[in-house]
C-alpha positions in Angstrom: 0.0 0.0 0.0 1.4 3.4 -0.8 0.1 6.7 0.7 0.0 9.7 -1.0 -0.4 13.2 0.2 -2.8 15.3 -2.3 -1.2 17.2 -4.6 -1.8 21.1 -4.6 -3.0 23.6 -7.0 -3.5 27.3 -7.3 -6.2 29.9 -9.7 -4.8 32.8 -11.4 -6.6 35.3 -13.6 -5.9 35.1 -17.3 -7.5 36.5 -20.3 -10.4 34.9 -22.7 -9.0 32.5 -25.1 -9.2 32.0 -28.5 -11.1 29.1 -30.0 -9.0 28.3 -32.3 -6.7 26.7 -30.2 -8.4 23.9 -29.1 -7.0 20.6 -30.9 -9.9 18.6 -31.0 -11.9 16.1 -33.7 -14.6 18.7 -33.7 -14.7 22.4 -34.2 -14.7 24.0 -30.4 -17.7 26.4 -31.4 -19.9 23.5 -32.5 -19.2 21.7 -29.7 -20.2 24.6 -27.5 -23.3 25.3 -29.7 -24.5 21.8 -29.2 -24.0 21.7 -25.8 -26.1 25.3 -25.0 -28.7 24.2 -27.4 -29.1 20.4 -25.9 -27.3 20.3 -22.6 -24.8 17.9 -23.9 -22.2 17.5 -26.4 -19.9 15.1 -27.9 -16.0 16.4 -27.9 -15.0 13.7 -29.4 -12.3 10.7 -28.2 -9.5 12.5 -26.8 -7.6 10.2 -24.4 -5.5 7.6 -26.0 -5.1 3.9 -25.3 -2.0 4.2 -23.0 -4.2 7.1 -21.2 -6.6 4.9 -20.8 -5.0 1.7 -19.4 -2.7 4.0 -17.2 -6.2 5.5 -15.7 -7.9 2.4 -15.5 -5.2 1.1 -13.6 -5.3 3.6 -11.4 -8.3 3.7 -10.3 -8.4 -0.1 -9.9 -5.5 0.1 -7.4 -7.4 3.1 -5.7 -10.6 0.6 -5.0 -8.3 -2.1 -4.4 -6.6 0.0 -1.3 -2.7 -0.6 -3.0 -3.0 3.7 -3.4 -4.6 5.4 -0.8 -5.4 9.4 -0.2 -6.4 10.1 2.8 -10.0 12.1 2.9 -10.8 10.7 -0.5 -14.6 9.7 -0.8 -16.0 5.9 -1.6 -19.7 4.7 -2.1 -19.8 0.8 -2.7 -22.5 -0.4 -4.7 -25.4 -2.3 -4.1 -25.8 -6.1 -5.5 -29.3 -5.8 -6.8 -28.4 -2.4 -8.6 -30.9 -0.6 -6.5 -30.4 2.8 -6.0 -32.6 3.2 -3.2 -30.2 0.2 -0.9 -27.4 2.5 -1.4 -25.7 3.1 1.7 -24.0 7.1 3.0 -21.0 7.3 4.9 -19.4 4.2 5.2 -16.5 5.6 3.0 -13.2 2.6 2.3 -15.0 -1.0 2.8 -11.9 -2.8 2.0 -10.5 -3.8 -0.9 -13.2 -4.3 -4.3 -13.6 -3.5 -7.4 -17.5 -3.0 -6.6 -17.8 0.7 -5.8 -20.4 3.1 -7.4 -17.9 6.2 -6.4 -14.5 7.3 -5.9 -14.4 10.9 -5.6 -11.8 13.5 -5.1 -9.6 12.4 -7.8 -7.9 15.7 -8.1 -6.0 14.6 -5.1 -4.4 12.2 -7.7 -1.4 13.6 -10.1 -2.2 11.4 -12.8 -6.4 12.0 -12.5 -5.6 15.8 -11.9 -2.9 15.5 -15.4 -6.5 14.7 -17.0 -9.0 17.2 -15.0 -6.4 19.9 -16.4 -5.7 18.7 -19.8 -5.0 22.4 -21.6 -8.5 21.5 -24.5 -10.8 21.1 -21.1 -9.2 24.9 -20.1 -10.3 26.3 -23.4 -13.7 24.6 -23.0 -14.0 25.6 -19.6 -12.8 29.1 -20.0 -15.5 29.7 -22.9 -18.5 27.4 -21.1 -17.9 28.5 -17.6 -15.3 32.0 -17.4 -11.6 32.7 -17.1 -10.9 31.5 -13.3 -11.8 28.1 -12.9 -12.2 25.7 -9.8 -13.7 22.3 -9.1 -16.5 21.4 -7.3 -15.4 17.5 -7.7 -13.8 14.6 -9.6 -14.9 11.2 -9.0 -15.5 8.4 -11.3 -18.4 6.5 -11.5 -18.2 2.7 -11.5 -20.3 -0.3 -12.6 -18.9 -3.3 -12.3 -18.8 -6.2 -14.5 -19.9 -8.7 -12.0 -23.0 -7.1 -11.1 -23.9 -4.3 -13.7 -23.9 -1.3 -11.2 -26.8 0.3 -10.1 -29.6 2.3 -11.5 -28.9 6.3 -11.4 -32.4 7.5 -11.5 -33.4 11.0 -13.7 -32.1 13.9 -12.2 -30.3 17.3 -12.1 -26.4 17.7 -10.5 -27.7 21.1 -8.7 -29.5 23.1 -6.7 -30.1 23.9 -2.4 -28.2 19.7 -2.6 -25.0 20.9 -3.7 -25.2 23.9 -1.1 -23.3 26.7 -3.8 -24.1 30.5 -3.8 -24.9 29.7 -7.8 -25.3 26.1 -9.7 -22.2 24.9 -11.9 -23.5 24.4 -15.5 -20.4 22.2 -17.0 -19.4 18.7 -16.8 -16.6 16.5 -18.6 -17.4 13.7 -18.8 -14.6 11.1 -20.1 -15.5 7.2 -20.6 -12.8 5.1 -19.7 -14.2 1.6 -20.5 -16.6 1.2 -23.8 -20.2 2.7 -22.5 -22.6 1.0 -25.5 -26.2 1.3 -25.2 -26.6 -1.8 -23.4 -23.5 -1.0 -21.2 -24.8 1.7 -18.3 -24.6 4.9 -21.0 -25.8 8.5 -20.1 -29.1 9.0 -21.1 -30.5 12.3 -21.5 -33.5 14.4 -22.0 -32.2 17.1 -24.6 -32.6 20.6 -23.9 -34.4 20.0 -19.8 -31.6 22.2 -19.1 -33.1 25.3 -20.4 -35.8 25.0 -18.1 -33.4 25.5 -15.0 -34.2 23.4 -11.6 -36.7 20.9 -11.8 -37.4 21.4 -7.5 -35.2 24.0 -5.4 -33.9 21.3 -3.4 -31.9 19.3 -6.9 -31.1 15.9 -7.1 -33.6 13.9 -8.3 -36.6 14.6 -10.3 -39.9 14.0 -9.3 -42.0 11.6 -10.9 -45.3 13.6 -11.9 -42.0 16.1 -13.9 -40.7 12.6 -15.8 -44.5 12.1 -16.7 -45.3 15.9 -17.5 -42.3 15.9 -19.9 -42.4 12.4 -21.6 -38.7 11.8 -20.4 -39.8 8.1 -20.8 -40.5 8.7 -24.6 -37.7 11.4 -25.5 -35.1 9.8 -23.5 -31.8 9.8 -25.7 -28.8 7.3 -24.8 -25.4 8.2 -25.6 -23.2 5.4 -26.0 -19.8 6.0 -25.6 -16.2 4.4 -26.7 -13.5 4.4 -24.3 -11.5 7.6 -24.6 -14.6 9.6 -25.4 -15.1 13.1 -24.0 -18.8 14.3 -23.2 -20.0 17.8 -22.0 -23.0 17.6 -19.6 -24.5 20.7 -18.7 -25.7 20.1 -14.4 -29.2 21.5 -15.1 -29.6 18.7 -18.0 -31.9 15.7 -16.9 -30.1 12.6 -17.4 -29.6 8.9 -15.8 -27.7 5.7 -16.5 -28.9 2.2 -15.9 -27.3 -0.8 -15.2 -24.8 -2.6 -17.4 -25.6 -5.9 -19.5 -22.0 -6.5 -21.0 -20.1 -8.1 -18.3 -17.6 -5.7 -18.2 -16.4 -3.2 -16.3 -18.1 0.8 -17.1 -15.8 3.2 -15.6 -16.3 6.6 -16.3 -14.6 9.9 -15.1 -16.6 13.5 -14.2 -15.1 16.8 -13.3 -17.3 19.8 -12.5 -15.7 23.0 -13.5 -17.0 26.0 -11.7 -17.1 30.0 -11.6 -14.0 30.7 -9.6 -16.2 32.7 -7.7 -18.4 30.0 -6.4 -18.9 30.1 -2.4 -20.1 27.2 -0.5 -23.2 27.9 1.4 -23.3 25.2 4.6 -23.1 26.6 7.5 -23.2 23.4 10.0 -19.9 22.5 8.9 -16.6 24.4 8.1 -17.5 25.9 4.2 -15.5 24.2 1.9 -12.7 25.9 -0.2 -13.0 24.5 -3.9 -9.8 23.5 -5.5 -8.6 26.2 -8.3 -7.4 24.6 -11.6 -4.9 25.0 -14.9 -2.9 27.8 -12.4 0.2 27.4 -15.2 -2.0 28.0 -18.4 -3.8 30.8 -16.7 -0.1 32.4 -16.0 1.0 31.4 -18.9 -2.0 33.1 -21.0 -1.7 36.0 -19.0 1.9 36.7 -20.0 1.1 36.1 -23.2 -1.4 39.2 -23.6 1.1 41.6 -21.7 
């Protein structure tokens, strides 16, 4: 076992940048345009096969306790893939491949090498603004002996996350193949534009889901491993379990408005970690 102490970051201001720059499969202003118009967006397949395997690895020896972080967050999953039989706050169980959750990734130097991969800054910086932090970075895992569990409709938002404003952007990075029969996002297209289902977040009600069809207009995404998503939080989307017998891993990073506060007052607020300090310095000297 090998313990690691969280590695550090730091924001800086830097000026707006150009699309042109981003090196991606896809034009960065369609990509953008898709995902204000739908909520979502495909980038494209940006991580390569040694990425890949290096990150899958990782996280594999994260669940299986041979790396461990110190305050990093785990949520095992259930057997019968019910979401309701999930349990809160048990954190590390022991060595398995069988949890739902590993979050704060960013605490890892080869998960934060990804969360700040320079094309997510020039996403970031035109979705979200200049000054960028993170709310979170966890992966979510099904596993191949049991399919995960159901992720019912909902919204990543709201009085839930307890923020002075919601985040709107989400990268979303497949590390296994997600097919349609594998645990894929599904989404209802443009729900985002109608802003939070309930004040509270989180899951959405079931006379909403009726009211809107979401049964009928549900859209899966399947996914290849290496695939980069863009979810926007108020977007009403799900995943159900997986078929395949494999392994659906999946990494999600939350970029916020540097600006963002936390709002709880029962506990110590948290401070969000600030992200891509060097290419903000780096674009900053660059306009001087």
């Amino acid at each position: 076992m090998v313990n690691l102490t969280p590695v550090e970051s730091s924001a800086a201001s830097a000026p707006r940048v150009n699309t042109d720059v981003f090196d991606g499969p896809r034009p960065l202003a369609d990509v953008l345009a898709d995902y204000r118009a739908n909520g979502w967006a495909r980038v494209g397949r940006l991580c390569s096969e040694p990425e890949l395997e290096a990150l899958r690895a990782r996280i594999d020896a994260i669940m299986m306790g041979e790396i461990v972080y110190p305050g990093m967050f785990f949520q095992r999953d259930t057997d019968n893939g019910s979401y309701d039989d999930l349990s809160f706050g048990k954190g590390y169980e022991g060595p398995t491949l069988r949890y739902r959750k590993v979050e704060k990734l960013e605490m890892d130097p080869l998960f934060l090498r990804w969360i700040e991969d320079p094309r997510f800054y020039a996403i970031a910086r035109e979705a979200v603004g200049p000054e960028l932090t993170l709310y979170r970075a966890l992966v979510f895992n099904k596993a191949a002996e049991t399919g995960g569990s159901y992720l019912p409709w909902h919204q990543d938002g709201g009085r839930f996350w307890g923020l002075d404003r919601d985040p709107t952007l989400q990268i979303w990075t497949a590390l296994d193949d997600a097919p349609e029969n594998g645990g894929c996002i599904e989404v209802l297209p443009g729900s985002h534009l109608r802003g939070l289902a309930t004040p509270l977040g989180g899951v959405v009600p079931k006379h909403l889901l009726e009211e809107h069809r979401a049964e009928e207009r549900a859209l899966r995404i399947p996914a290849r491993a290496g695939e980069v998503l863009l979810i926007h939080n108020m977007l009403w989307h799900r995943s159900v379990r997986s078929t395949t017998g494999k392994p659906r891993r999946a990494l999600t990073a939350c970029y916020m408005d540097a600006a963002t506060r936390c709002l709880r007052t029962k506990r110590t607020p948290r401070v969000f970690f600030p992200l891509f300090r060097d290419l903000s310095l780096t674009s900053a000297r660059e306009t001087t």
